[in-house]
N, C-alpha and C positions, 0 to 999 in steps of 0.2 A: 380244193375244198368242196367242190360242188359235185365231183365226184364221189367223194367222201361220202357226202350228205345223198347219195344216189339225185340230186337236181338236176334237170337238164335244161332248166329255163326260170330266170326272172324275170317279174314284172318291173317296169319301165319308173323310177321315179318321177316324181312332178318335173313339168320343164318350166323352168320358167321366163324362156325367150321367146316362146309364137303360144301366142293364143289359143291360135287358131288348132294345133296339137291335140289327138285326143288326149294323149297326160298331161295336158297344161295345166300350170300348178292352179289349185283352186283358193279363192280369198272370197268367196262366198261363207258367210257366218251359217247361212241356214242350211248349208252341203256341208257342212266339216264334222258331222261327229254321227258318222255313221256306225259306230259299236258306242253307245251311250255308257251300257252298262258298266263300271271300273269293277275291277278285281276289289273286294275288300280286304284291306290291312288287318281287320280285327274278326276275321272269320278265320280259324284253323283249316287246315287239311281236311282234319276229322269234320271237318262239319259246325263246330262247336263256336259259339262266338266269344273271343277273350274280354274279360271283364276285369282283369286285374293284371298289374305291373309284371307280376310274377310269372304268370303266361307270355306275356308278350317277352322278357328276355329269354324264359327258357324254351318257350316252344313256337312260338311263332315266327319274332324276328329270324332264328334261324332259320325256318322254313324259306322266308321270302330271300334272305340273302342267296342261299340254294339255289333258287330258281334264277336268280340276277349274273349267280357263278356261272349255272349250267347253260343260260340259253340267252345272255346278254351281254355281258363285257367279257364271261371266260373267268378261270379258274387261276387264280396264281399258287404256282410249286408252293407244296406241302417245304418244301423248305430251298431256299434261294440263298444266294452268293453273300457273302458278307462284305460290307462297305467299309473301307478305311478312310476314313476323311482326311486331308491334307491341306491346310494354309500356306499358299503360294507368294500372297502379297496383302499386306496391311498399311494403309494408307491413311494418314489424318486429311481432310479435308471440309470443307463448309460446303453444305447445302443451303443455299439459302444462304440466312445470317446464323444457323445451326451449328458448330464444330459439331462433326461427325467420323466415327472410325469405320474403315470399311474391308474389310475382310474378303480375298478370291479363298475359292476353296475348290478342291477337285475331290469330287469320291472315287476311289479308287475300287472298282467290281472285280471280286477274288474270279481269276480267270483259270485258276490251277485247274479245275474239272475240264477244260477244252479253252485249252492258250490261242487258238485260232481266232477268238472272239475277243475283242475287250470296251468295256464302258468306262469311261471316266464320266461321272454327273459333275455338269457346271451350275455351279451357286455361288450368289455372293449376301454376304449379309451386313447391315452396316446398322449401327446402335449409336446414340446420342452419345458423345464424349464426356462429357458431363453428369452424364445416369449417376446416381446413388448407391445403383446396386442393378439386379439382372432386367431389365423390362421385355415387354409383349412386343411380339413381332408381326406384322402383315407380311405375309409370303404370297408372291405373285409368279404366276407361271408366266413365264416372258418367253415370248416371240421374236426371233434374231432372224431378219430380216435383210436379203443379200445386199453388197453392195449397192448404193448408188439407189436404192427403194427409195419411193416418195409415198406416202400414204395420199386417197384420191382427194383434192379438195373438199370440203362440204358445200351442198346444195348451196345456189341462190337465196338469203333469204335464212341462212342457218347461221347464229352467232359461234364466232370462233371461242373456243373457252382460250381463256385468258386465267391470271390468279396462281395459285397457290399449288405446284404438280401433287399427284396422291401423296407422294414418300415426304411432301414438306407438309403436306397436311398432318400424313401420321407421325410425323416428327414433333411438332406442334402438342400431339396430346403426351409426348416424351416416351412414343411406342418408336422401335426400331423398324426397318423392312427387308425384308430378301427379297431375291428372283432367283429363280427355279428354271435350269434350261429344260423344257421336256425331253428336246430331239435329241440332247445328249444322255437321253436313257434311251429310247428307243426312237428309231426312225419315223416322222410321219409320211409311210409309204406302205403298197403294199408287198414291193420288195425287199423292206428292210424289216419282215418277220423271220428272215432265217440270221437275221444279225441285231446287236444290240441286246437288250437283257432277256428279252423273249428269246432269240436264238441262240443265245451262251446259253437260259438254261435247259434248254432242245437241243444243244452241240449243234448248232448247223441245221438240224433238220424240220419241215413243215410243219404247223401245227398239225393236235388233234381237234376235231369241231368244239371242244368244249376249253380249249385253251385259252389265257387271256389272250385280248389286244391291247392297244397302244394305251386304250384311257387306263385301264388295269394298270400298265406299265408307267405310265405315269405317275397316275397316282402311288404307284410302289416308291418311286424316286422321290416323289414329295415327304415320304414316310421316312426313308433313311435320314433325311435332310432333319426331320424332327429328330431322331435319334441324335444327328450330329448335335442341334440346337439343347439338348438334354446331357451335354458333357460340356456346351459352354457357357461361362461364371455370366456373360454379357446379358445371357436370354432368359428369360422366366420362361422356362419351356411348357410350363400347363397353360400359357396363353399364348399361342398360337394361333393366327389366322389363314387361312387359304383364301385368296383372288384369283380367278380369271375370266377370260371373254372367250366367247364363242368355242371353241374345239375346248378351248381351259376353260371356258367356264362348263363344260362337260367334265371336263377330268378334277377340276375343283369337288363339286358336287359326288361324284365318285371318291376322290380322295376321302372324304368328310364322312361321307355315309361309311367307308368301309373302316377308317381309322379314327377310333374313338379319342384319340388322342387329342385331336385338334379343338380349339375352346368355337369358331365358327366360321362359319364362311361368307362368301359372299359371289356370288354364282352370276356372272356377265351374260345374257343373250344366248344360252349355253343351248335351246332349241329342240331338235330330233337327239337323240340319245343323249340329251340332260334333262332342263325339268319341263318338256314339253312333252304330253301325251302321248304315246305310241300308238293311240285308238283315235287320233284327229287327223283329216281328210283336211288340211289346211296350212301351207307352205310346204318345207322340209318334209319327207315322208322317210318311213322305214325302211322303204324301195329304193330312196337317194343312199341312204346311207348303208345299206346294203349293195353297192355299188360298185366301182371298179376303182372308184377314187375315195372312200372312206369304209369298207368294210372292213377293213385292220384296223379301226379303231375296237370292233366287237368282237366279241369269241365269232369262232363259224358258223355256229348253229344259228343264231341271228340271221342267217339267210337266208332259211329256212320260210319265214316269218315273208317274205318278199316273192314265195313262188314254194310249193307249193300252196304253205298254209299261210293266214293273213295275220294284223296285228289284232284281231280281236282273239287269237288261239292260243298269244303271249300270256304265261301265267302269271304273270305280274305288270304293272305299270310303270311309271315315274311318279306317282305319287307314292308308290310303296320307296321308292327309292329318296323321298324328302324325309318319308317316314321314316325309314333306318337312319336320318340325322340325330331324330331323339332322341332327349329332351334339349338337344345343346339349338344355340339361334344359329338360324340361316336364311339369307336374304337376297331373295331373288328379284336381278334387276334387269332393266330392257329399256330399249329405244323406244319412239316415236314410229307410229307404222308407215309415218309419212315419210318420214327420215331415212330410218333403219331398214324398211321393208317389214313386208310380214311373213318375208322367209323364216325364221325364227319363233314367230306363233305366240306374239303376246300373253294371247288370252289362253292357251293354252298349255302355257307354264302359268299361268293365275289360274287356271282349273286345278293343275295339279297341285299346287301348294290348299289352295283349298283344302281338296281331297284327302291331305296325308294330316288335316286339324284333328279328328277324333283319337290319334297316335298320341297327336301330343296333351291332348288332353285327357289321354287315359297316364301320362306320367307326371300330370298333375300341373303342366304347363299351359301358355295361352295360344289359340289357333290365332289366324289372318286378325279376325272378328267381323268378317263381311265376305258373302258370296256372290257381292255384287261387283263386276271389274271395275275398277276406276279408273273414273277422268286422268287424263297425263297430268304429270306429275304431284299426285297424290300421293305424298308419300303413305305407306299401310304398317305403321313401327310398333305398336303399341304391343303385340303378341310378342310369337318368340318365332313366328315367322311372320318376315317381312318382305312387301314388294313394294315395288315403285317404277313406273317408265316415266323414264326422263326425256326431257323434249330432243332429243339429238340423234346420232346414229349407230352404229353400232361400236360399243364405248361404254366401259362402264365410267368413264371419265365424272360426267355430272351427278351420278348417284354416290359422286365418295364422300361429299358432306355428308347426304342422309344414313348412308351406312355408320360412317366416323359416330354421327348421332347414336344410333341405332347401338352401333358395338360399344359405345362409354357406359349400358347397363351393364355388360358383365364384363369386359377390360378396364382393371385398374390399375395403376403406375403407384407402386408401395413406396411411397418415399423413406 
């Protein structure tokens, strides 16, 4: 790719294990935002500033989706594989004190163009046995974890959440949930671009620089999955949610921005290529993730951006990228800096949601309603974006009340 892109050298991301390092990573407030200026959402190409609803679907939002296709996640084929969904096992059982049906499903990725490649998407989705009729679903992009994994303790001093898991909470409001494998769409690697849905639909061969990556690819696979959800009697497929953390809560926010489909989301610690600023000099940089270990999450050209030219030359943001959420909610959530780290950049995924408030109040909706970051956990619900860092670590575990809160404005259960 760097070839491609004639690069013969990138700069180094943040380190964040010796100080002492000239890239050590920075958490200095007063060093982080050395491109201030943001791209504005509501200034055209031309020049011209948009002032009405009409501009921003016809001319604008396209412009910035462009620039997100062209020189950030990458392009997904003008036309892709068709998914056949298949129901492998249906199961009654209790969650909780819940009867609940739960449903395996396998998408099957038409492979007839190059049989050498094939994808099966793993999903399962499980709806209240009791439902009345179709209900709203939370879809979580879940993380499958090798054998024998232990997640790391939490700190001294850090309460263990205890209560009620998410899927019994969202069960509780008589919403059903899924999980979404990613890595059974495409591989999180940067060898598995010539395989899985990116390389069936390249046959085998390398990208181009403006091709998608894995968040693209995923987010594709979260889409089919709503397709499927939209031919079953169980799901009120116009309510739909998207969840994830970190790498997913990147491809959430992706998902959401690019498929209108979805009713909202809810965006975990999601950081450098989610909704944390590409112009901030503070944790995670553009140079990590333009890297040897996540630059298959982006198109090519994204590397660009890491050597020669910087991320002040990016023609867009990630506030542009909350802003193509509009006008549906979306709620961006994060740890404790003390917890979590500030690899992930707090305050600058609450910059950007900021940022992308004049979008939604040009379609008639309500921004944050404060530019000021808040105290931990504050929750910020009242608009149609919301934030909140919750006292813990990287998790969106404790912010699923305030979400649950948050999403019963616009999910309702039709009895």
């Amino acid at each position: 790719m760097m070839e491609l892109l004639h690069i013969t050298l990138l700069r180094p991301g943040a380190n964040p294990n010796d100080p002492q390092a000239p890239n050590a990573v920075n958490y200095d407030e007063s060093k982080a935002n050395p491109y201030p200026k943001l791209p504005d959402p509501l200034v055209a190409k031309n020049g011209k500033r948009v002032t009405t609803a009409r501009v921003w679907w016809t001319r604008r939002r396209p412009e910035i989706v462009e620039d997100f296709d062209r020189e950030i996640y990458g392009r997904v084929p003008k036309v892709t594989p068709k998914v056949k969904w298949e129901v492998t096992a249906t199961t009654r059982e209790l969650n909780g004190d819940v009867p609940v049906v739960t449903k395996k499903l396998i998408g099957h990725v038409d492979n007839s163009s190059y049989p050498l490649i094939s994808v099966d998407i793993q999903l399962t989705l499980t709806t209240p046995a009791r439902a009345n009729g179709p209900v709203p679903v939370m879809m979580e992009f879940g993380f499958v974890f090798p054998p024998g994994f232990r997640p790391p303790a939490p700190p001294p001093g850090v309460p263990v959440a205890t209560g009620p898991t998410w899927q019994q909470q969202v069960l509780a409001k008589g919403w059903g949930y899924a999980v979404i494998i990613p890595t059974s769409v495409q591989a999180d690697n940067g060898a598995g671009l010539t395989h899985g849905i990116i390389g069936l639909c390249n046959k085998g061969q390398p990208r181009e620089p403006d091709d998608w990556g894995a968040l693209r690819a995923w987010a594709w696979g979260a889409s089919r999955a709503l397709d499927y959800f939209e031919t079953d009697k169980s799901v009120d497929a116009k309510q739909v949610g998207l969840e994830g953390l970190s790498r997913y809560g990147k491809a959430t926010l992706v998902a959401f921005a690019y498929d209108r489909r979805f009713r909202i989301a809810f965006v975990g610690s999601s950081g450098e290529g989610g909704a944390k600023l590409h112009r901030r000099n503070f944790g995670e940089l553009v140079e990590n993730v333009a890297g040897t270990g996540e630059y298959h999450w982006m198109a090519g050209n994204f590397l660009k951006y890491a050597g020669p030219l910087t991320p002040q030359d990016l023609p867009v943001d990630s506030h542009e990228l909350i802003a193509l959420c509009a006008p549906r909610p979306v709620f961006i959530s994060a740890g404790s800096p003390k917890v979590e780290g500030g690899w992930v950049d707090q305050r600058g995924m609450f910059m950007a949601a900021v940022a992308a408030g004049p979008v939604y109040r040009l379609l008639g909706k309500k921004e944050l309603g404060t530019t000021e970051f808040p105290p931990l956990e504050t929750p910020l619900i009242e608009g149609d974006i919301a934030f909140r860092q919750h006292g813990g670590g990287h998790t969106t575990g404790p912010n699923w009340p305030t979400f649950l809160a948050f999403a019963g404005r616009y999910i309702k259960v039709w009895a």
